[in-house]
N, C-alpha and C positions, 0 to 999 in steps of 0.2 A: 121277557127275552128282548134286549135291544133288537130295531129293526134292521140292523145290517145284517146281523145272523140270522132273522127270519130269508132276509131275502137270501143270502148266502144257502142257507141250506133248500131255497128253492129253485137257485139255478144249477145249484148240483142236482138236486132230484129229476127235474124238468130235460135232463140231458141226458141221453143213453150213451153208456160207456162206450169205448172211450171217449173222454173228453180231454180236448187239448184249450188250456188256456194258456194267455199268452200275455206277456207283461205282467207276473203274476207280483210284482214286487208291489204294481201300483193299489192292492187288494189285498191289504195282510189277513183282514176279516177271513177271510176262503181259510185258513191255513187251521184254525183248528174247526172250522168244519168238514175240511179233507179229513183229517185225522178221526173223528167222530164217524164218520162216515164208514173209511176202512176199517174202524176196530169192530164196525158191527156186521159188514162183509166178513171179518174174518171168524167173527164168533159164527154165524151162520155157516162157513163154510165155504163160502161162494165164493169168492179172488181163486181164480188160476191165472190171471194177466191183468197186464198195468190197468187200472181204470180211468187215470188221470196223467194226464203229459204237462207237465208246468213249465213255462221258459220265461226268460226272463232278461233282460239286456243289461243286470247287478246282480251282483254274488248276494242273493235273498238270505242264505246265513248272518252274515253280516252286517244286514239291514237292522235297526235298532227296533222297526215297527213290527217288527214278526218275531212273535212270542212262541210260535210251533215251532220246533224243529223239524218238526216230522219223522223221527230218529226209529230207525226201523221198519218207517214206511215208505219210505222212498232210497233212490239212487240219485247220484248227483253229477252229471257231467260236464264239464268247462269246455266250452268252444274256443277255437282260437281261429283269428283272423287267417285268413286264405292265402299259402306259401307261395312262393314264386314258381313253382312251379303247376300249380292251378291254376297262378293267371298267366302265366305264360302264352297259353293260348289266344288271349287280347292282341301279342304282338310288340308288347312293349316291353323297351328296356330295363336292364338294372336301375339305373335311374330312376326313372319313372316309376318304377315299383314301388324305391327307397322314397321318395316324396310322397306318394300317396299311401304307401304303408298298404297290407292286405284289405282294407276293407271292401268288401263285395259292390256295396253301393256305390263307390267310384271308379267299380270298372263297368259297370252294369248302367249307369246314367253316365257316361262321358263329359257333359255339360257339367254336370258338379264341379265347383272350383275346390282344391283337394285344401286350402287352405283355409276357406267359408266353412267348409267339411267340420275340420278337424276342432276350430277357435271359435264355434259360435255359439 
């Protein structure tokens, strides 16, 4: 057994559920040991709630390096950048919005230049 999957299937075991991993795109190795994982939870019986929280800042479908789909065992949800009327509350204009677009990190770090942000 390559040693990515040993270790994969050691920091799934090593974690009590839930576990939230996070940038999982950068890990494609994890995806069919999630999957291995759940099908023997569910032979057993044992899944009544998520066990695993995966996020990800790329649509991981998509991704050419992940051979799981995970199709049946998971949900998929698309986050979208923060309306105008979330950040509203900053205090800043239409404009200002429309230049820095929703992203949470340039309202939240002010210093950010939104154009270093967006091009770098």
């Amino acid at each position: 057994m390559p040693m990515r999957l040993i270790k994969s299937a050691l920091l799934l075991r090593q974690n009590a559920a839930p576990v939230v991993i996070d940038e999982v795109q950068y890990a494609p190795h994890l995806f069919s040991q999630i999957k291995m994982e759940v099908d023997q939870l569910r032979i057993k019986s044992q899944i009544n709630k998520p066990i695993y929280r995966l996020t990800g800042s790329q649509q991981v479908l998509l991704d050419e390096n992940i051979k799981e789909s995970l199709g049946g065992r998971a949900s998929f949800f698309r986050l979208h950048n923060l309306s105008y009327s979330e950040i509203s509350n900053f205090g800043l204009s239409v404009e200002e919005f429309i230049f820095k677009g929703g992203w949470p990190e340039l309202f939240v770090h002010p210093q950010l230049n939104a154009i270093d942000y967006h091009f770098r």
